[in-house]
N, C-alpha and C positions, 0 to 999 in steps of 0.2 A: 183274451183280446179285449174284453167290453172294460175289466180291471185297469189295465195299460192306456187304453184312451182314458178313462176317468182319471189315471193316473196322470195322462198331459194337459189336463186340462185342467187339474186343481194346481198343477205346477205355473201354467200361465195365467189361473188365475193372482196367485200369489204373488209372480213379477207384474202384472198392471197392477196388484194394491200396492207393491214396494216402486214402483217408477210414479203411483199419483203421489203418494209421500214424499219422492224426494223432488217434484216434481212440485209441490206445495210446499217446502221448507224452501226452496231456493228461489220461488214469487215471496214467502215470508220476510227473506234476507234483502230482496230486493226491494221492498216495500221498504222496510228501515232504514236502508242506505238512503233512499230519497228523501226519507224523513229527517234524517239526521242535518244537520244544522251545518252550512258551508260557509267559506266566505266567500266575499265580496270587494271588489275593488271597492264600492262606493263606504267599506267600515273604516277606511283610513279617515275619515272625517267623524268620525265617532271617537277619536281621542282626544285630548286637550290641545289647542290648537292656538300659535301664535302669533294676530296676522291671519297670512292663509297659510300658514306653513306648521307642522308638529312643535309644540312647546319642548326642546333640546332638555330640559331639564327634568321631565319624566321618568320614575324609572318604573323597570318594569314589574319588582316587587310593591309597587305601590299602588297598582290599579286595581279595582273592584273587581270583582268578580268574575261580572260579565264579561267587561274587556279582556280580563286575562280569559276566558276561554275565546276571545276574538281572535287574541295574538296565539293562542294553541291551535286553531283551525289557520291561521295564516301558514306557520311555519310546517303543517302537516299537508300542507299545499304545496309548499315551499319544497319539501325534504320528505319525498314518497318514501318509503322503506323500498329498499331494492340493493339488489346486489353489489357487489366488486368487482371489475375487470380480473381478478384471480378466482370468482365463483363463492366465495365469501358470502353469507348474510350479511347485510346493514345490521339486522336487530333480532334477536329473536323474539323481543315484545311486538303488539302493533302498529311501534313509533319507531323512526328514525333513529339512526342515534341522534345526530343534528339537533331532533327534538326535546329527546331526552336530555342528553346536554344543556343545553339553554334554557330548559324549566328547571333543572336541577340548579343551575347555577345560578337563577333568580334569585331562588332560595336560601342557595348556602352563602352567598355574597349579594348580599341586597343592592349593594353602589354600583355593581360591575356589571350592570346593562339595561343602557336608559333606553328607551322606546323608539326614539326618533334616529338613535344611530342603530339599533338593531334593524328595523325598516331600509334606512337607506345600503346598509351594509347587504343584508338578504338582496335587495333588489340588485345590488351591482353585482353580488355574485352569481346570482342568477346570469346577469349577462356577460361577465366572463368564463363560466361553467359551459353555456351554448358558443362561447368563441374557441375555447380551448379545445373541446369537444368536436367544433368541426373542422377546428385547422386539423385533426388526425389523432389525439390525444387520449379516444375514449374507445374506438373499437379494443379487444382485447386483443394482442398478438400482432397489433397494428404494424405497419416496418416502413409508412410512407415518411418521404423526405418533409413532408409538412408537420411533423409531430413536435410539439413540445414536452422539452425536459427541465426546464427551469420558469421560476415566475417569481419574480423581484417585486415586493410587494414596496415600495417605497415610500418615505416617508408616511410610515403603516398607522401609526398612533396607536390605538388602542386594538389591532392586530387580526382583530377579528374577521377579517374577509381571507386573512392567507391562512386560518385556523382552518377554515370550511373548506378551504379550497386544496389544502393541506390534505386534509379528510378525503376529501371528495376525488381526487387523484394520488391515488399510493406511491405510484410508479414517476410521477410528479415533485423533483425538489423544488420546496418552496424555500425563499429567506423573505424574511422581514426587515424592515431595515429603519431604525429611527435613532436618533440620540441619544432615548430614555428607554429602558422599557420599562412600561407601567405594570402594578401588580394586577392591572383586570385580566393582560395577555396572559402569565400564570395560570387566573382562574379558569380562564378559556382550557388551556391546554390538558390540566387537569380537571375538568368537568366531560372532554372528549374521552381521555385517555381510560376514564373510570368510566363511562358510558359505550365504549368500542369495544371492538375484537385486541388480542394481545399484537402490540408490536404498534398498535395508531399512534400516528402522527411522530412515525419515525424519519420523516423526510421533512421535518420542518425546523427550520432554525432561526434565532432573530441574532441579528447582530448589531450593535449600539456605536454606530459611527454615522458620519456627515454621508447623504446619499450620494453626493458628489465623488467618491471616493470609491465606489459601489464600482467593480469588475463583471459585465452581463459577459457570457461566454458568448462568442460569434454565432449569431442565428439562433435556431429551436430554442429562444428565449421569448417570454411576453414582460414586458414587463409592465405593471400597473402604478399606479401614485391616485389616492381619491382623497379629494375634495385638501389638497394642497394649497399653498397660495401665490401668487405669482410667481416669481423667479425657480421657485421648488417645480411644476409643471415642468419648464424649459430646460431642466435638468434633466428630469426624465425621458423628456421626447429627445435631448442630446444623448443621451446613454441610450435609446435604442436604437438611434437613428447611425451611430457608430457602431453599434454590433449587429446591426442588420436584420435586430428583433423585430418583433410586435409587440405592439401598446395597447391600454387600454386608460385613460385618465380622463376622471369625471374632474374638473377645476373648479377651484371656489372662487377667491379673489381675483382678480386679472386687472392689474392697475394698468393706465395708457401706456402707452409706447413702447409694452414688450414686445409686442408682433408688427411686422412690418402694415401691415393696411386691413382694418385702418387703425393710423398709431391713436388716432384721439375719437371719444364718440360723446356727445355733447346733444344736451337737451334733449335724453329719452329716459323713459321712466327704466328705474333697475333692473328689471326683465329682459325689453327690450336690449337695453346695454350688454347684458351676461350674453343673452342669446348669439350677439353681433359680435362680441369679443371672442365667444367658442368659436364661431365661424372662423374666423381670422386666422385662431389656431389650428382647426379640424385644415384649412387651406394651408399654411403654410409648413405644416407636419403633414404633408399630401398622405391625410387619413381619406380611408375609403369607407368609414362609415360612422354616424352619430345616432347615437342613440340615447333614451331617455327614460328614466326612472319618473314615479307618479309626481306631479307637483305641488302635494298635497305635502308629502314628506320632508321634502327640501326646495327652496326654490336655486337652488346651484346643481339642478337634476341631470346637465346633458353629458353624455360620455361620449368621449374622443374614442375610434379605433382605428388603428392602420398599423403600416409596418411589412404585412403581409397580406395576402388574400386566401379566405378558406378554402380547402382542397376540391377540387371538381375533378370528377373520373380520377386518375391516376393522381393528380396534384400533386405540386411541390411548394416548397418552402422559397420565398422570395417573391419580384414581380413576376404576375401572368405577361403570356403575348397581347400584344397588341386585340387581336381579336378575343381571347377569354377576355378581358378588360371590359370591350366592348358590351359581352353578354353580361358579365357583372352587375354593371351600368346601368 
């Protein structure tokens, strides 16, 4: 008897010295994470600046050091490593692919991603990843009528936001869609495809014709268009506003008298102007929401969203009742 108690006691003492150990290793881990060095909204001002706005011609193999690990904590902020709606790893390293990808391709193609479009590109996707996601897009197994299956990247340019977003929803057809395709969309595609799981970015296509031309299938469509220029927007808000899609268009230029009111806006500084012309449009494309990327980035920062409204309880695809609207609102 006296053997068997000494017996349970050198046994628990051994589980409190193995539970203060792991108990001290995971305050260890914790301490380090704190340590470790984050970002910050306010590091958008720490890069070359033109104006108040990011110098466009930066690229991103050309920064110092520091900044490149600024924009590595950006985009690992940006692009957690986490799973796939099929149960999928993102990575089996620490990093995203996302990440990987876009360090990797700094490298291998130095021209093929300047700083100020990789910023405004992450930020917009950010805000169409959270609209796609809550019109129904992101649960796994999902079956509500509000879900998207297509996203018309339009007048894409250099492609990069329907690349992520490509990535980012499997089960999601993207197309691209511009006149030209440029060699950087390539290096995108192929920096994903060598950085992902087999079969990435087999739901992504671009197609080189006039977006006017561009077929949205009825409904469970978004379609996007960023930082386009006049008459390009009205195209796009016309292609969703006949297929009874959702939009999302950040607008650059807006010369007078595309939108009905107001057609002319006279004697305000260029901010002002952009801000009053979005309005115009966010009003008369009866969008139900604007939203805005940092202005440190770009000062063409605000985005158009309507079309549809995100799903609430049961949600559908199309306008709410009069009362969901209300609570909306």
């Amino acid at each position: 008897v006296k053997r068997r108690k000494q017996g349970r006691q050198a046994r628990l003492i051994q589980e409190a010295d193995a539970e203060e150990k792991r108990r001290a290793k995971a305050d260890e881990a914790k301490q380090k994470e704190l340590a470790r060095p984050t970002w910050k909204p306010e590091h958008f001002g720490r890069f070359k600046m033109r104006d108040s706005t990011m110098d466009q011609h930066v690229q991103v193999s050309g920064l110092c050091a520091e900044l490149r690990v600024l924009v590595t904590l950006y985009l690992e902020r940006c692009f957690p490593n986490r799973c796939h709606p099929d149960g999928n790893s993102d990575s089996n390293s620490g990093s995203s692919v996302a990440v990987v990808a876009l360090l990797a391709l700094s490298s291998a193609h130095p021209t093929s991603l300047r700083v100020k479009e990789l910023f405004e590109t992450v930020e917009m996707y950010l805000i169409i990843e959270a609209t796609v996601a809550r019109l129904g897009a992101s649960p796994a197994g999902c079956e509500s009528s509000s879900r998207i299956d297509h996203i018309f990247d339009l007048a894409c340019g250099h492609g990069l936001v329907g690349v992520l977003l490509a990535y980012r929803f499997p089960k999601i057809q993207v197309v691209c869609v511009d006149l030209l395709r440029r060699p950087c969309f390539s290096h995108y595609v192929t920096a994903f495809k060598a950085a992902g799981l087999p079969g990435t970015l087999q739901n992504l296509v671009f197609e080189e014709r006039d977006m006017a031309r561009t077929i949205v299938p009825a409904a469970h469509s978004l379609v996007l268009c960023v930082h386009a220029c006049n008459e390009a927007n009205v195209v796009a808000l016309d292609l969703a506003e006949a297929a009874g899609a959702a939009f999302a268009v950040m607008p650059c230029c807006i010369r007078d008298g595309i939108y009905e009111t107001p057609s002319h806006c006279r004697r305000v500084d260029d901010g002002t102007r952009y801000a009053v012309m979005v309005g115009a449009m966010a009003s008369q494309a009866r969008a139900h929401t604007v939203r805005a990327i940092d202005r440190r980035i770009t000062n063409r920062h605000l985005v158009v969203i309507g079309g549809c409204r995100p799903s609430r309880g049961a949600g559908r695809f199309g306008r709410s009742s009069e009362k969901e609207e209300e609570k909306v609102n």
